[in-house]
N, C-alpha and C positions, 0 to 999 in steps of 0.2 A: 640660857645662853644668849649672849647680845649678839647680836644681830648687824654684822660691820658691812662695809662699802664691797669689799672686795667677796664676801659673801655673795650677796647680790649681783655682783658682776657674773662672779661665778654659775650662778642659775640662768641668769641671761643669758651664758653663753651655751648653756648646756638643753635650753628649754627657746630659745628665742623669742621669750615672751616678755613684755614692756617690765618696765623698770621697776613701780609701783608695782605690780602684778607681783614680781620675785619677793619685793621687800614683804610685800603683805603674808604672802603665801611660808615666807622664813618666821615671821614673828607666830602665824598662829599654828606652829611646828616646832616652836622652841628654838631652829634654828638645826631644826636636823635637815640635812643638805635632802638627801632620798627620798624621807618625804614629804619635802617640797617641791622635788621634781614629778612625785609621782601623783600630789596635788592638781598642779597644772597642767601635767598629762590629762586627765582629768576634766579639768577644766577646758582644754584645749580641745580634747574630745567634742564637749559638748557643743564646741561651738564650730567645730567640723559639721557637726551634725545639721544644724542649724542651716549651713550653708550649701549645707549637698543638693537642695532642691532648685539653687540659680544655675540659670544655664549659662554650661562654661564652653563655649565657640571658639574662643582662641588657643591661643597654644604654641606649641614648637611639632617637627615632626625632626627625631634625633636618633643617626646611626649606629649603629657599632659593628666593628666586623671584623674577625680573626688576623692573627700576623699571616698567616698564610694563602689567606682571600678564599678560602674554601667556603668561611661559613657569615652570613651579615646577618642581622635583623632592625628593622625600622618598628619605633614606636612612636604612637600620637597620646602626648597628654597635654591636658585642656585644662586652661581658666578660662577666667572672666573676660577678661581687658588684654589688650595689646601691650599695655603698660607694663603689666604686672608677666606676660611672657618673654619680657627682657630683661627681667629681675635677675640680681646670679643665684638668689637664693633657687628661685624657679627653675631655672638653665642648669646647675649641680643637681640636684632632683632628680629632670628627664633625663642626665645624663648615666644618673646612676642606676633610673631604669633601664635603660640600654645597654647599660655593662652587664648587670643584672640577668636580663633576660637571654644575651649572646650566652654567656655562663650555664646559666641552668636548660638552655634551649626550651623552655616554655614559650607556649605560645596561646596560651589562657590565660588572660587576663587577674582572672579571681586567683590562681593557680601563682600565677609570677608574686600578685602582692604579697600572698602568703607565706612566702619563701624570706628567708632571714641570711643579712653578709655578717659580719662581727659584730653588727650593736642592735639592729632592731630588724624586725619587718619592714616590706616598702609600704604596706600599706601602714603602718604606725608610723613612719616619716612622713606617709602621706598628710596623714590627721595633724601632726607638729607643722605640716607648712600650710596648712591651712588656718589652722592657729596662730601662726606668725605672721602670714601677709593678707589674710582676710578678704580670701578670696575662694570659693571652692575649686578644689585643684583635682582632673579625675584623668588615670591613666586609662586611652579609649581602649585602646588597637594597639595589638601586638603580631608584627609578623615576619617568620623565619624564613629565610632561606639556604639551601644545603646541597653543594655543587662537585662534580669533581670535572667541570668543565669549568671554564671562567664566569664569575658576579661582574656583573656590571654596578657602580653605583654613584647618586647623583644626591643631594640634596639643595635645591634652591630656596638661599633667603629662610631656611628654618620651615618654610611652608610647605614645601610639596618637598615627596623623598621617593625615590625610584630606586628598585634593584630588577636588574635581567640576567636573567641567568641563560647564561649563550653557551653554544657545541661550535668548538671550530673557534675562529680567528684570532684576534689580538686582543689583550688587556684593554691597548685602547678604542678599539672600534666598542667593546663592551661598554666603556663610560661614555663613549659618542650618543650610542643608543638610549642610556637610562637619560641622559641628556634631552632626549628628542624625545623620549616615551615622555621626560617630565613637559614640556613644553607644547608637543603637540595630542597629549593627553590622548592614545589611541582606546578603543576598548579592548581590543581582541590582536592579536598576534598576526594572524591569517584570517583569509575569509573562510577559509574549512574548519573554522575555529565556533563561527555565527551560529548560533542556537538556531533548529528552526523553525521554532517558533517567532523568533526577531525579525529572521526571513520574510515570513507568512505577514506579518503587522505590517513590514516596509511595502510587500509587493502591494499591500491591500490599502494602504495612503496613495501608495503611486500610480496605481492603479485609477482610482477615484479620482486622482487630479487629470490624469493623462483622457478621462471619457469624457469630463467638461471639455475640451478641447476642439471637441465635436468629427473628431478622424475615424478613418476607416478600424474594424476591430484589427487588423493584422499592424497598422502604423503603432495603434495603440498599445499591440504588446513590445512590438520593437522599442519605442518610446521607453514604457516599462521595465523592458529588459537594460535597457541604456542609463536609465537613471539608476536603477538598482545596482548596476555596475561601479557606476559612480559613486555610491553612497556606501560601498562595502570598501573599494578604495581611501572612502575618508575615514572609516573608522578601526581601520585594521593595521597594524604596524608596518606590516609588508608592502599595501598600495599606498600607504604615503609619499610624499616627496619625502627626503633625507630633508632634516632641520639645515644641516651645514651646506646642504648642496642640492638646492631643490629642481634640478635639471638629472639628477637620478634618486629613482623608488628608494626603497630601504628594503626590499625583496631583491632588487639588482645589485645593490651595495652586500648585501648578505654574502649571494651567490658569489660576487668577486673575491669575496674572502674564505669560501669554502666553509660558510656559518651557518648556524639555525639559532632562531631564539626558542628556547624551549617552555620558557613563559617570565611574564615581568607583574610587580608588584608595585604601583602606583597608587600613594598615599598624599590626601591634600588636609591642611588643617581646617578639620570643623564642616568639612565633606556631610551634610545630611544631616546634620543639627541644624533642627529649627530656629534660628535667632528671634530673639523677643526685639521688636520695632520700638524703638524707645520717641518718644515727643518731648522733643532738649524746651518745646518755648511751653505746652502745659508742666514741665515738672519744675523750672523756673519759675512759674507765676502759682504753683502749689506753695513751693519755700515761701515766696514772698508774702502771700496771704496766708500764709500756715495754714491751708487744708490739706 
């Protein structure tokens, strides 16, 4: 069978793989459309594979959440480059993990790939967009949340995605909050919240700064006690200043509303991935001298 133009369009569009690639992959197939796709699949595989071991730090982090606002989940998936996660082929993807994942309410990673909408698995979409924009593409982090009080929910800029799941007040005091959890990045909710073991580490820094000081032991636990006060403040949702209005806490803003956060999920892209330090003037003067 020959082998026509619109042929080849055809597998491009079905395989997103280069032109020459389609053409070649139809001739030594005879021009059977299946398996030429199943060819490339194939091929496109291999060179998934090839790429899964660079490290992918950037990303999107992308919502989804019910008509009803009962139920959201936020996912992080990672490439390469900055570039390549504002691609739309990239951006349909994460989004379709999202849809994906609200759907089946997984929250396992391995578990969500595995799962199939009308044409393939995510992770077989996954392996095709990695073969198409040559780039390793990995869905990190997957996580649910399930309310029959109000979600709060915020995503800034694709990078940071917050949900709070709150008892009591308003819709919008709830998107205030995932607003101000994204921004001023609390760890913990409350200070009854503080591991204490974290306790123990902090008093045991502050402690050791506060005896170089050279004061009396009882100044020195006061000190101690004061900073530690302070430091639980900065890192807890409640002793914060309110982002909008930092002349009241967000423990006093709560209370005015008759609220409680029951707990929030702050997600930033590429959070604990080690990035590889790149040297832009040696790998310049490598091309140049072809070493």
């Amino acid at each position: 069978m020959a082998v026509t133009a619109a042929m080849v369009k055809e597998l491009r569009e079905r395989t997103g793989a280069g032109m020459m690639e389609c053409k070649n992959a139809l001739v030594d197939v005879g021009g059977d459309m299946e398996a030429a796709v199943e060819a490339l699949r194939k091929s496109g595989l291999a060179k998934a594979d090839k790429k899964a071991a660079r490290v992918a730090a950037e990303g999107r982090i992308v919502l989804a959440a019910s008509e009803d606002g009962s139920r959201a989940v936020l996912v992080e998936v990672n490439c390469e480059t900055d570039f390549v996660a504002k691609d739309e082929n990239f951006l349909g993807f994460a989004e379709r993990v999202a849809a994906r994942a609200l759907e089946t309410g997984a929250s396992d990673v391995d578990a969500l790939m595995a799962t199939a909408d009308d044409t393939q698995t995510l992770e077989h979409a996954r392996q095709e967009l990695v073969a198409k924009i040559g780039e390793n593409v990995q869905v990190r982090r997957v996580e649910q949340a399930l309310s029959d009080g109000l979600l709060g929910s915020y995503v800034h800029g694709g990078r940071i995605g917050v949900l709070v799941e709150l008892d009591g007040g308003t819709a919008e005091l709830a998107r205030d909050l995932a607003m101000h959890v994204a921004a001023m990045s609390p760890a913990y909710v409350s200070p009854e919240e503080v591991p204490e073991e974290v306790l123990q580490k902090e008093k045991e820094i502050l402690a050791a700064q506060a005896q170089d000081s050279g004061k009396p032991a009882e100044i020195v636990e006061k000190m101690v006690s004061g900073r530690l006060h302070k430091h639980l403040a900065e890192i807890t949702l409640t002793g914060q200043p309110f982002v909008k209005d930092g002349d009241v806490k967000v423990g006093k803003l709560l209370a005015q509303h008759g609220a409680s956060v029951r707990r929030f999920i702050r997600m930033v892209v590429g959070e604990g991935i080690e990035r590889k330090q790149e040297n832009f003037a040696d790998e310049v003067m490598q091309q140049v001298t072809g070493g």
